[in-house]
C-alpha positions in Angstrom: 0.0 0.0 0.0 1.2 3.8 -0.8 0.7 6.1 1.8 1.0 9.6 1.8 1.1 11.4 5.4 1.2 15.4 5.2 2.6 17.0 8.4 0.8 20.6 9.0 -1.3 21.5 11.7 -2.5 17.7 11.6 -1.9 14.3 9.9 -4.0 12.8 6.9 -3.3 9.7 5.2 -4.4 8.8 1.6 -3.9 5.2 0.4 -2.9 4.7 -3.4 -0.9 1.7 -4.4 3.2 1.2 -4.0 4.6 1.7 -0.4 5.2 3.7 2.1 5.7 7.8 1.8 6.2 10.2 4.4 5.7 14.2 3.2 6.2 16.9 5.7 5.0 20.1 6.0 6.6 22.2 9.1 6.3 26.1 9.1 9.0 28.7 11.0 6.2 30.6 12.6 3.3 28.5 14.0 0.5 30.1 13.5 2.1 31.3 10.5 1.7 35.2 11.2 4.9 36.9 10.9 5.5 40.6 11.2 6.3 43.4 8.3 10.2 43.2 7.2 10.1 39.3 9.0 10.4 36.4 6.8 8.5 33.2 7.1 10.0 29.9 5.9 8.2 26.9 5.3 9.8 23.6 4.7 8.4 20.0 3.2 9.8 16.9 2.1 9.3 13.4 1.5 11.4 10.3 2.3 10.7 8.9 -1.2 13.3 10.2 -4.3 10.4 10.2 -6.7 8.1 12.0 -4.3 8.7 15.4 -5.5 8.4 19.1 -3.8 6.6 22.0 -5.5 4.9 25.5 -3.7 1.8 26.7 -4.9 0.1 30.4 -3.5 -3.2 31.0 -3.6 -4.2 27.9 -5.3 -3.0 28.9 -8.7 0.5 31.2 -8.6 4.1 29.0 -9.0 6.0 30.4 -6.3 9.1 30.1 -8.4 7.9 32.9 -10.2 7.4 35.5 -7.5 11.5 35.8 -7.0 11.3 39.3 -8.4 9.0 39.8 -5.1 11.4 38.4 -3.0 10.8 34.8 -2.7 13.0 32.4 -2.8 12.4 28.4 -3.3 15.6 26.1 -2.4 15.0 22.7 -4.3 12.1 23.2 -6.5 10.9 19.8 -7.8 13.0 17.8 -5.5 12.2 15.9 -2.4 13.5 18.3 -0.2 12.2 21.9 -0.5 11.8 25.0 1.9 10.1 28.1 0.8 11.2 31.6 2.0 8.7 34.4 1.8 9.3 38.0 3.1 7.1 40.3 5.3 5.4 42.2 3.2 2.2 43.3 3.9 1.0 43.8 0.4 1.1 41.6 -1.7 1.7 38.6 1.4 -0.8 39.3 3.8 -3.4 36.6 3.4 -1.1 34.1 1.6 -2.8 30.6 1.0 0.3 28.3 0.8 0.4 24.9 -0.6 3.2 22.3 -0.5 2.3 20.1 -3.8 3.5 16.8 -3.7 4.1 14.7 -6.9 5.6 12.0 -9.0 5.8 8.3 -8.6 2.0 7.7 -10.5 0.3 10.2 -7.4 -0.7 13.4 -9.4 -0.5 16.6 -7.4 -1.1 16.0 -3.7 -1.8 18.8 -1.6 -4.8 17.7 0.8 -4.1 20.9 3.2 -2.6 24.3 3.2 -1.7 26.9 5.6 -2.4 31.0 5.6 0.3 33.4 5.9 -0.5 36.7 7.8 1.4 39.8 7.7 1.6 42.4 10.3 2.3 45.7 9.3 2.1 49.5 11.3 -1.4 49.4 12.5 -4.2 51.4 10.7 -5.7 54.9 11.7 -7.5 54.6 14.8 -11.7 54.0 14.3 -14.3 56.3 15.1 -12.2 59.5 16.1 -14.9 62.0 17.4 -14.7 65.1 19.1 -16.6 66.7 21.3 -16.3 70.0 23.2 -17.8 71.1 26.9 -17.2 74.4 28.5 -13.4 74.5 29.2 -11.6 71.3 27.2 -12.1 68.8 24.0 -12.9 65.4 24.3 -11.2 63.2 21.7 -12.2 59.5 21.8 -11.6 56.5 19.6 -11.2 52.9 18.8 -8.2 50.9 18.6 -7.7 49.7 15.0 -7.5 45.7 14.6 -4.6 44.0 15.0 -3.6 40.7 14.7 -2.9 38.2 17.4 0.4 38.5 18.6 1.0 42.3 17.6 -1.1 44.1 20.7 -1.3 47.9 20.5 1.6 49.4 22.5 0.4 52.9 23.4 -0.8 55.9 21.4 1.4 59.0 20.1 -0.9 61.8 20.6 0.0 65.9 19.7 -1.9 69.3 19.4 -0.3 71.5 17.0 -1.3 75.3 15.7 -0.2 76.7 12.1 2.5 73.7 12.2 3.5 74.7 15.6 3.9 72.0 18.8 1.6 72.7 20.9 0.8 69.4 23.4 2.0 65.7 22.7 1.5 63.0 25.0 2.6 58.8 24.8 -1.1 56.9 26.3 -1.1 53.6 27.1 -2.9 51.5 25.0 -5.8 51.0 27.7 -7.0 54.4 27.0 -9.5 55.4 24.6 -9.8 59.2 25.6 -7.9 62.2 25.8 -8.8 65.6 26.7 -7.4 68.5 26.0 -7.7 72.0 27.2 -6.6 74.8 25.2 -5.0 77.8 25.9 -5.6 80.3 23.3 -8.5 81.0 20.9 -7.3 79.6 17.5 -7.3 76.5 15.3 -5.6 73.6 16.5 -4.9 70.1 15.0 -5.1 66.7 17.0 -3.3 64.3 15.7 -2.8 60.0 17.2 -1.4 57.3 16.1 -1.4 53.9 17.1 2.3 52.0 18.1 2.8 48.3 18.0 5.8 46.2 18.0 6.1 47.0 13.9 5.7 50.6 14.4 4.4 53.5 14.7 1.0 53.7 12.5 -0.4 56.1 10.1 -1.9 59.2 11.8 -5.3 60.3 12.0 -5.8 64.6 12.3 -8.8 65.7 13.6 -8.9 70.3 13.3 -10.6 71.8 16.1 -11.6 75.6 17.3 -11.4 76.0 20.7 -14.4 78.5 21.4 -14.1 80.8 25.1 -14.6 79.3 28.6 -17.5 81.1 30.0 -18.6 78.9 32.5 -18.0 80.0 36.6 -17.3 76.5 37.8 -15.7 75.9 41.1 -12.4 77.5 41.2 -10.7 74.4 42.8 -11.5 72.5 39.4 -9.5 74.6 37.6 -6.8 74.5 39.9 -7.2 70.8 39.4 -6.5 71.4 35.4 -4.0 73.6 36.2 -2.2 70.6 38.1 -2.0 68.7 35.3 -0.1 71.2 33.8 -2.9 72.4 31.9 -3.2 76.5 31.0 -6.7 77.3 31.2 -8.3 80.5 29.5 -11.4 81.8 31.9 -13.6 84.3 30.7 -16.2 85.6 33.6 -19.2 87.2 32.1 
């Protein structure tokens, strides 16, 4: 009997005629999600001579011919073959790949496959509002999807004015608001960004006009502000 075992996540058998065959299919990264400017290297092989090694992506694409993109396949249609891809986001992310075993009467056998993922900076933030009460802004958002593995690290927050620094602060990456009170009347910019292990990720601006204080709240809660190193602008009518 001719048996072919494939070595992924799991172990299948299927029974031709002719002896015994052994193909294995190992990963470098298990699950296989690897981050941007990473590689991920996948390796397969058979104990037979005649069982040969092929890679196919996304069900239809030779890997051989993707080595102006950077991959690389070390013993192509021999029994021993790994398959180098690097971490890029686009075109990577999302990879189906196949180890295709054939030769010795089998046809192409390839009864499972695996997914690469590719982790990149993270996206802009979700949902960025902003809303204003009596002294400060309110800026809250979501934290833009990651994938497992890559966590949000903190957020890079800043305030600027006619290109001008104006507040920046590093949140950790349990908060989902920041408030900010101005200290002049003009227009301002907030700006975040989300960090993970990759990077720091593509910024989100929100323009804002800080209109005049005129409430007469307890003085002690300005003092509060002003201990957080806040300047407050108070106008008394």
């Amino acid at each position: 009997m001719f048996v072919i075992v494939l070595l992924v996540v799991f172990s299948i058998c299927i029974a031709t005629g002719g002896g015994n065959v052994k193909v294995t299919f190992t990963s470098s990264h298990d699950p296989p999600i690897i981050a941007e400017g990473d590689t991920a290297v996948f390796n397969c092989s058979s104990n037979h001579s005649l069982v040969l090694i092929n890679w196919i992506l996304n069900e239809t694409v030779s890997a051989s011919t993707l080595t102006s993109l950077g991959v690389i396949v070390n013993g192509a249609a021999t029994p021993v073959s790994s398959l180098i891809i690097p971490g890029l986001v686009d075109p990577f992310n999302d990879t189906e790949v196949q180890c295709v075993a054939f030769g010795f009467g089998i046809g192409d056998f390839s009864p499972s496959s695996v997914t690469l993922k590719v982790q990149g900076i993270p996206a802009p933030v979700d949902n960025l509002t902003l809303s204003y009460y009596s002294c400060c802004y309110t800026f809250s958002w979501i934290a833009p999807f990651t994938l497992p593995g890559f966590p949000i690290l903190n957020y890079n927050v800043s305030v600027t004015s006619n290109d001008e620094m104006i507040n920046q602060a590093k949140l950790n990456d349990s908060v989902i608001q920041w408030i900010y009170y101005p200290k002049e009347v003009a227009t301002h910019t907030f700006s975040i960004a989300a960090v993970n292990n990759v990077g720091e990720g593509k910024i989100s601006n929100l323009p804002m006009e800080k209109n005049e204080i005129n409430d007469t709240e307890l003085i002690d809660q300005y003092l509060d502000y002003e201990s957080q190193n806040h300047i407050i602008d108070i106008k008394i009518s």
